[in-house]
Residue frames relative to the residue before (quaternion, step in Angstrom):
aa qw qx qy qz dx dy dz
X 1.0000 0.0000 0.0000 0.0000 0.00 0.00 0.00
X 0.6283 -0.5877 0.4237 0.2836 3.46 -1.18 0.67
X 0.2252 -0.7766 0.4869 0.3304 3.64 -0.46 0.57
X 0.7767 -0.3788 0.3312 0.3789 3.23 -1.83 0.49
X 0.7212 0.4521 -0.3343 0.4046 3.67 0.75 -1.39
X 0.4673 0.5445 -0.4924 0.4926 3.89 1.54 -0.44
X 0.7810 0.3717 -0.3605 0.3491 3.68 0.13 -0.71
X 0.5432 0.4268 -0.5366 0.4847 3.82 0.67 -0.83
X 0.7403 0.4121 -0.3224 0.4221 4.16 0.11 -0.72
X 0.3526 0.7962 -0.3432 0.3522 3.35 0.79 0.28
X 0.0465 -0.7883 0.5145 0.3342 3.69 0.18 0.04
X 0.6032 -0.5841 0.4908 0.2325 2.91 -1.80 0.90
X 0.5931 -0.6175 0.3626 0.3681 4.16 -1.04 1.07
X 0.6187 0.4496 -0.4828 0.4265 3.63 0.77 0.39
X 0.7087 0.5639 -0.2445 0.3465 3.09 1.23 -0.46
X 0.5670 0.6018 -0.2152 0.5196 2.98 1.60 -0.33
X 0.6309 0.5243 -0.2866 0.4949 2.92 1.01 -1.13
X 0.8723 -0.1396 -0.4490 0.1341 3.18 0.51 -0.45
X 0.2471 -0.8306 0.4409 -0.2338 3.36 0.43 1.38
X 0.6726 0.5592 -0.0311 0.4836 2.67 1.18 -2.01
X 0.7183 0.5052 -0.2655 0.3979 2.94 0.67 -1.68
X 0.7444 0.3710 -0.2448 0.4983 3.97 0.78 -1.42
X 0.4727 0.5073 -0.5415 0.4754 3.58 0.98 0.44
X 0.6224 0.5187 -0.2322 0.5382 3.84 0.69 -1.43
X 0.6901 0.2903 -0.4793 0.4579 3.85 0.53 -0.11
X 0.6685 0.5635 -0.2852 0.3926 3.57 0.92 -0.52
X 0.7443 0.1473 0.0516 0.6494 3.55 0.73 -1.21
X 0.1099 -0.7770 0.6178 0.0497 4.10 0.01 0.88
X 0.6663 0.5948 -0.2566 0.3694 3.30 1.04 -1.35
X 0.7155 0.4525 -0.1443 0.5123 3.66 1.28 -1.33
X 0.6225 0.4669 -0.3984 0.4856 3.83 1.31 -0.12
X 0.2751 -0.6798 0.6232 0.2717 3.93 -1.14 0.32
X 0.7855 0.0770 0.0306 0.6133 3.80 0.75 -1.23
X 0.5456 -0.6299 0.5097 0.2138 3.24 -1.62 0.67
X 0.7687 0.3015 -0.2633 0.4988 3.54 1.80 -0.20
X 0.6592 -0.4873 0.3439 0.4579 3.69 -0.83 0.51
X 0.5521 -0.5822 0.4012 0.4418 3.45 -0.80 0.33
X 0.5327 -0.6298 0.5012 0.2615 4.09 -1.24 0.08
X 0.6661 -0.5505 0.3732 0.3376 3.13 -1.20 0.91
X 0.5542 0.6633 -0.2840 0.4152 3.52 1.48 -0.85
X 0.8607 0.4013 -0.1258 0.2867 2.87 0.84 -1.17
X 0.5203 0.5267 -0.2825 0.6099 3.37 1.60 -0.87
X 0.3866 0.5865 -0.4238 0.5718 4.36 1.00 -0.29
X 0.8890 0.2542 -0.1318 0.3573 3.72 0.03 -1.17
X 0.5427 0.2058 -0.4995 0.6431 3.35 1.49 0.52
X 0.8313 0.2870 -0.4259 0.2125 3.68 -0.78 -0.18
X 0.6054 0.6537 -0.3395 0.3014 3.28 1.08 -0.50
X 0.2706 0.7871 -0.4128 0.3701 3.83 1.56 1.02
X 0.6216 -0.6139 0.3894 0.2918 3.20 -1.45 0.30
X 0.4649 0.6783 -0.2069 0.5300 2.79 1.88 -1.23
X 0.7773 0.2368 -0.3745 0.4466 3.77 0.30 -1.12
X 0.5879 0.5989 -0.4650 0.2819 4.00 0.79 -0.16
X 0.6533 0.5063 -0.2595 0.4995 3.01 1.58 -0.84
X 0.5824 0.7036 -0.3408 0.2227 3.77 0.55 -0.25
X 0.3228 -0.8824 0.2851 0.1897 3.20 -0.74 0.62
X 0.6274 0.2781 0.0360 0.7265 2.44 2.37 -0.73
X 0.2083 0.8299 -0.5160 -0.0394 3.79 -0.27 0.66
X 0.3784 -0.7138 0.5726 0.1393 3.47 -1.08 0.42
X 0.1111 0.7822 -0.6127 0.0198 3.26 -1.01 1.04
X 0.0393 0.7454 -0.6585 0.0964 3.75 -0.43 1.32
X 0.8016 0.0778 -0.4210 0.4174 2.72 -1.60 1.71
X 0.3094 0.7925 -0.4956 0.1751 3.71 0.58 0.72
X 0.3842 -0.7736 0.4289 0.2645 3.28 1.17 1.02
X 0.8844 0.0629 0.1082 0.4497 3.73 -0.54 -1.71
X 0.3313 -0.7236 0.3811 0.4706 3.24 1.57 -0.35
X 0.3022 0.6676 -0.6717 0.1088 3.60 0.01 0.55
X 0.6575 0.4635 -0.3989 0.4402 3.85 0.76 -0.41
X 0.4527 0.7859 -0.2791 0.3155 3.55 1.32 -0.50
X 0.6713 0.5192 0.0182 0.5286 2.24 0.94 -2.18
X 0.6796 0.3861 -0.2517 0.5707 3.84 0.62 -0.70
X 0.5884 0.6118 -0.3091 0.4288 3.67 0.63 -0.01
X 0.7085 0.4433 -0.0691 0.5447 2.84 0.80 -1.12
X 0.5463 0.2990 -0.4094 0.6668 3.94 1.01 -0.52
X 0.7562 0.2952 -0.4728 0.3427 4.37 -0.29 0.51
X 0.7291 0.4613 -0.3694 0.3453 3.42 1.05 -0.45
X 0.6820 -0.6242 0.2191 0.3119 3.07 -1.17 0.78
X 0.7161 -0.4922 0.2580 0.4222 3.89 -0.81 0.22
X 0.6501 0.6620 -0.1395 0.3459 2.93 1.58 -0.84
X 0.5505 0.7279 -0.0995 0.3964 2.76 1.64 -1.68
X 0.2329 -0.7572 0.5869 0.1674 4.00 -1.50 0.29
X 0.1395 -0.8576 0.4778 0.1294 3.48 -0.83 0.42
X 0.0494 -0.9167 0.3856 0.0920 3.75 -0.34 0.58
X 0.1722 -0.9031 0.3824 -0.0924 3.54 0.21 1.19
X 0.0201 -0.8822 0.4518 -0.1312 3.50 0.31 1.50
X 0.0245 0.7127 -0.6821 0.1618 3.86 0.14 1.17
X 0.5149 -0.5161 0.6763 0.1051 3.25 -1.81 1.68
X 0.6916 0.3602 -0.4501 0.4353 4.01 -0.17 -1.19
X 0.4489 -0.5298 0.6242 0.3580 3.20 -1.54 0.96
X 0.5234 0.6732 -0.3816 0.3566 3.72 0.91 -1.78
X 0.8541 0.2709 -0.2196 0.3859 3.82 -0.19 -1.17
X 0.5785 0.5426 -0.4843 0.3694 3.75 0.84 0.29
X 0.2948 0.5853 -0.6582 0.3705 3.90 1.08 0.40
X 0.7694 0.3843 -0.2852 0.4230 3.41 -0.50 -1.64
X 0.6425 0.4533 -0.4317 0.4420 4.24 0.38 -0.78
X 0.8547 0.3091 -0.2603 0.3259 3.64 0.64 -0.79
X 0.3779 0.5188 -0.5807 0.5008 3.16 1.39 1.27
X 0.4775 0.3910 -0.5827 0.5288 4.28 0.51 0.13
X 0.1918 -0.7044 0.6811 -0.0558 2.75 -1.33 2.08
X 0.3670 0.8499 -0.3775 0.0207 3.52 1.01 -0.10
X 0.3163 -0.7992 0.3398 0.3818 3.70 0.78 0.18
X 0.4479 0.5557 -0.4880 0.5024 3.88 1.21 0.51
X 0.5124 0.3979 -0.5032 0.5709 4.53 0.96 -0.97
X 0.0177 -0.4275 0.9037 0.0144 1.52 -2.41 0.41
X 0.0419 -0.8417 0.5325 -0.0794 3.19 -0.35 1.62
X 0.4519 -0.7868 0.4156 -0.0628 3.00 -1.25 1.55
X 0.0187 0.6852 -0.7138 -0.1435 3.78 -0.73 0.32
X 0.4496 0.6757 -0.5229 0.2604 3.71 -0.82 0.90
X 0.6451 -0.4897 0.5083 0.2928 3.31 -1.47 -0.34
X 0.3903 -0.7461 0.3884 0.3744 3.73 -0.79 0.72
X 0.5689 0.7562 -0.1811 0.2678 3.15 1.41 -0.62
X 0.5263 0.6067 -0.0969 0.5879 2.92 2.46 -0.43
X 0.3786 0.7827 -0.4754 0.1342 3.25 1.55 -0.36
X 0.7249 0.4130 -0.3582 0.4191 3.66 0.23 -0.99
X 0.5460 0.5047 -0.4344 0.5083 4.00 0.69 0.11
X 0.6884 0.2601 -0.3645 0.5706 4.39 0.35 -0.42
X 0.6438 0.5678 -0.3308 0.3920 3.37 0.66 -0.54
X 0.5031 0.5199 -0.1995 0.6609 3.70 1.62 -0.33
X 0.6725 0.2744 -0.3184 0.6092 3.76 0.42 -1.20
X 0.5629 0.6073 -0.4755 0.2971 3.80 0.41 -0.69
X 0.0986 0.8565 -0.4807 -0.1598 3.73 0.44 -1.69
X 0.4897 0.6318 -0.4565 0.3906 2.71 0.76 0.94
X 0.6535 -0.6527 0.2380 0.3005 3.66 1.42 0.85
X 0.8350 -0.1724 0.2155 0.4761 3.75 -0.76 0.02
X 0.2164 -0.6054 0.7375 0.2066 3.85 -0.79 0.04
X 0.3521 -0.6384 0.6650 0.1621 3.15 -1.51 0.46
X 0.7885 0.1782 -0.0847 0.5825 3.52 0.83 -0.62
X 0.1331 -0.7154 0.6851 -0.0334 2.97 -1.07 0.61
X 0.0421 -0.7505 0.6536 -0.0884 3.76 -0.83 1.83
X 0.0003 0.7994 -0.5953 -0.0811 3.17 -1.34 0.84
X 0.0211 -0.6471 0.7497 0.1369 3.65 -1.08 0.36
X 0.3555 0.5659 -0.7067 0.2324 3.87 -0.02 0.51
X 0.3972 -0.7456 0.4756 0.2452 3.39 -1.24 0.69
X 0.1410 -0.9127 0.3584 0.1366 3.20 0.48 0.52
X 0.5520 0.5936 -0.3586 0.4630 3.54 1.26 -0.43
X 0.5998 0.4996 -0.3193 0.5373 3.80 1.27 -0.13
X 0.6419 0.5881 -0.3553 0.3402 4.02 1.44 -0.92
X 0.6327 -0.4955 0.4508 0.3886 3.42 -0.86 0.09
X 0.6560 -0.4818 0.2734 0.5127 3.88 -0.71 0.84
X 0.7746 0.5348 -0.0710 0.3301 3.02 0.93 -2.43
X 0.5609 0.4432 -0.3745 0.5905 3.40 1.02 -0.74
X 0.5951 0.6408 -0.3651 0.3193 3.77 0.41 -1.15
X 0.8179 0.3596 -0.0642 0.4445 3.32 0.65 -0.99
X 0.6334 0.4973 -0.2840 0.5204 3.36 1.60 -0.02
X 0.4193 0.6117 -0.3934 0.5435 3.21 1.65 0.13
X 0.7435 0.4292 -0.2483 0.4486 3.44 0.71 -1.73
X 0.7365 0.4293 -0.3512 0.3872 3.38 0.75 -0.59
X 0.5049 0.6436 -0.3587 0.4496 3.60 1.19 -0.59
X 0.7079 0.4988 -0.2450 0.4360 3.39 1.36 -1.10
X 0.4936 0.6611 -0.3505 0.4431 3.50 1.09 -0.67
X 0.7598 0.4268 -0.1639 0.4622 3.21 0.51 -1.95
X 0.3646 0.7795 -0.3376 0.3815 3.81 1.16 0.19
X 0.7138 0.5239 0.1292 0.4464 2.27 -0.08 -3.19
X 0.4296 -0.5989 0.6737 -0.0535 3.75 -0.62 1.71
X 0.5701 -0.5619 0.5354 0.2694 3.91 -1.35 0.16
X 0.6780 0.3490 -0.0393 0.6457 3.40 -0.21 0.87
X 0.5643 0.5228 -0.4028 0.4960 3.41 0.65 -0.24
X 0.0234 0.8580 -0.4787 -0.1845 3.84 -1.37 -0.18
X 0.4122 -0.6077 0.6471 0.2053 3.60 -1.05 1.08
X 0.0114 -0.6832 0.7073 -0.1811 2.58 -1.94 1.42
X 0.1983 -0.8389 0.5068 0.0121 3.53 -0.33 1.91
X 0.2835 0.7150 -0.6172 -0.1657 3.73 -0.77 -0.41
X 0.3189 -0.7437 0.5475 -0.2132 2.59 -1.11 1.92
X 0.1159 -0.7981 0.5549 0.2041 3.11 -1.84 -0.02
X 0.6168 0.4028 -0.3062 0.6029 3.01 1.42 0.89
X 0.0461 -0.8997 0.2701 0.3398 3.16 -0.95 -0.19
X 0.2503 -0.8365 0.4650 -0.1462 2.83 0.52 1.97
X 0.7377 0.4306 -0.3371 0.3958 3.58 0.64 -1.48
X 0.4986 0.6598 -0.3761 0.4178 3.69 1.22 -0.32
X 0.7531 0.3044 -0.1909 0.5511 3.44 0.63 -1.07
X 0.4347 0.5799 -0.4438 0.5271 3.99 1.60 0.60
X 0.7654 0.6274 -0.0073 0.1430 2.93 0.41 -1.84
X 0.6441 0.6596 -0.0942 0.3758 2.48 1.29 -2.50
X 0.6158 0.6157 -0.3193 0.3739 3.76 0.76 -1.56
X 0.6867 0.4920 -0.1379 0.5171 3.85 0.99 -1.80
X 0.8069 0.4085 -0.0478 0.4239 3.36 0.62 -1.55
X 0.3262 -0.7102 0.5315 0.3267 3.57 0.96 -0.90
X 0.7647 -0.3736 0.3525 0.3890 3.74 -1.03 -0.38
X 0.3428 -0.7027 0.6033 0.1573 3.50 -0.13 1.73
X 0.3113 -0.4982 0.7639 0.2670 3.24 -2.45 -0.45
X 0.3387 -0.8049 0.4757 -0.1051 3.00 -0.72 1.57
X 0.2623 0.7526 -0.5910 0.1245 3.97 -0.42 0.80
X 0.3051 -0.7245 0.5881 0.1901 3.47 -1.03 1.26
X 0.1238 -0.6079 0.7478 0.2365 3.82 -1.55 0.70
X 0.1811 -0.8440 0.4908 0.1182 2.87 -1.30 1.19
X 0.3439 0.6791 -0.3579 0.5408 3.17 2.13 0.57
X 0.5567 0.6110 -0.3439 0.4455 3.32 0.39 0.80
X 0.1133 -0.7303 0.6569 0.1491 4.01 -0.55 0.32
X 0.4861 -0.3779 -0.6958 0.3699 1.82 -0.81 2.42
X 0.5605 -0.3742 0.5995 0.4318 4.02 -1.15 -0.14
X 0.0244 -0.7799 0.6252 -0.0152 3.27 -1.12 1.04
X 0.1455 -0.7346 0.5502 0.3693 3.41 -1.07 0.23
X 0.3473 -0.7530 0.5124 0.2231 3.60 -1.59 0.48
X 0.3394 -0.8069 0.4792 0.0634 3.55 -0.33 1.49
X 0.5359 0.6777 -0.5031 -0.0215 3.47 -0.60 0.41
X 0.4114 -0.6022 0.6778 0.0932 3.60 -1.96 0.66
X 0.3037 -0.6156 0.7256 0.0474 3.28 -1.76 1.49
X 0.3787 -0.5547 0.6225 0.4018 4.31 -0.51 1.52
């Protein structure tokens, strides 16, 4: 569980929000929504068996950390978490989670197997994304997905939330046919993609 001193240091949802916003004036291309993600939603990616059991989880593109943050309250004490966000802008609010399980990242998913090397801490079992990918460039698009594959161990599972569904018609080829559930508590509604290798 997250400690108390992670939450007092936590920003507060106006503050994030905006966060967001002066990220979205800088980088449109690298932002999906203009609001942090919902309690609903970050609930429906972390709240898994998969993330209780993990030893090792990946989160890339966690903008403000609100999925972070919701990770971390399911994974186990034991467990590690690695969070890589491109916007310089959104790593204020990430590099206030003091929890001693992050490991918080400026970088590029596409680099994954290089922090994940400096990391040493072995495979991820999971693998979370909020990168929007229906805004990335085909090529970049697909070096993400493929960076992720080469990651993702057998047995392991990818998890997208999205607002398109692009990463599906990315994904699908590597991953095969996800299970698909839309939160529609959320601004925008999103749907949450995910695949067991």
């Amino acid at each position: 569980m997250a400690s108390t001193e992670t939450e007092r240091q936590y920003p507060s949802f106006a503050s994030r929000a905006k966060t967001v916003f002066k990220a979205w004036l800088k980088e449109p291309a690298q932002i999906s929504s203009l609001v942090p993600s919902s309690h609903v939603l970050t609930e429906e990616v972390a709240n898994r068996d998969c993330v209780r059991r993990a030893k090792l989880v990946v989160d890339l593109g966690p903008g403000t950390g609100e999925t972070t943050q919701s990770l971390l309250h399911h994974m186990s004490e034991t467990s590690h978490l690695i969070a890589i966000e491109k916007s310089e802008v959104l790593m204020e609010p990430l590099r206030k989670i003091s929890d001693p399980r992050a490991i918080i990242i400026n970088g590029d998913a596409r680099f994954l197997a290089r922090y994940l090397a400096e990391a040493g801490l072995g495979a991820p079992d999971v693998i979370v994304s909020g990168i929007p990918f229906s805004t990335l460039p085909q090529r970049i698009a697909l070096q993400v997905i493929e960076a992720i594959d080469a990651a993702l161990p057998k047995g392991g599972t990818f998890i997208a939330y999205q607002l398109s569904n692009r990463i599906e018609e990315l994904a699908s080829p590597l991953f095969g046919e996800p299970e698909v559930e839309t939160v529609w508590l959320n601004l925008p509604p999103l749907r949450v993609f995910s695949w067991v290798k």
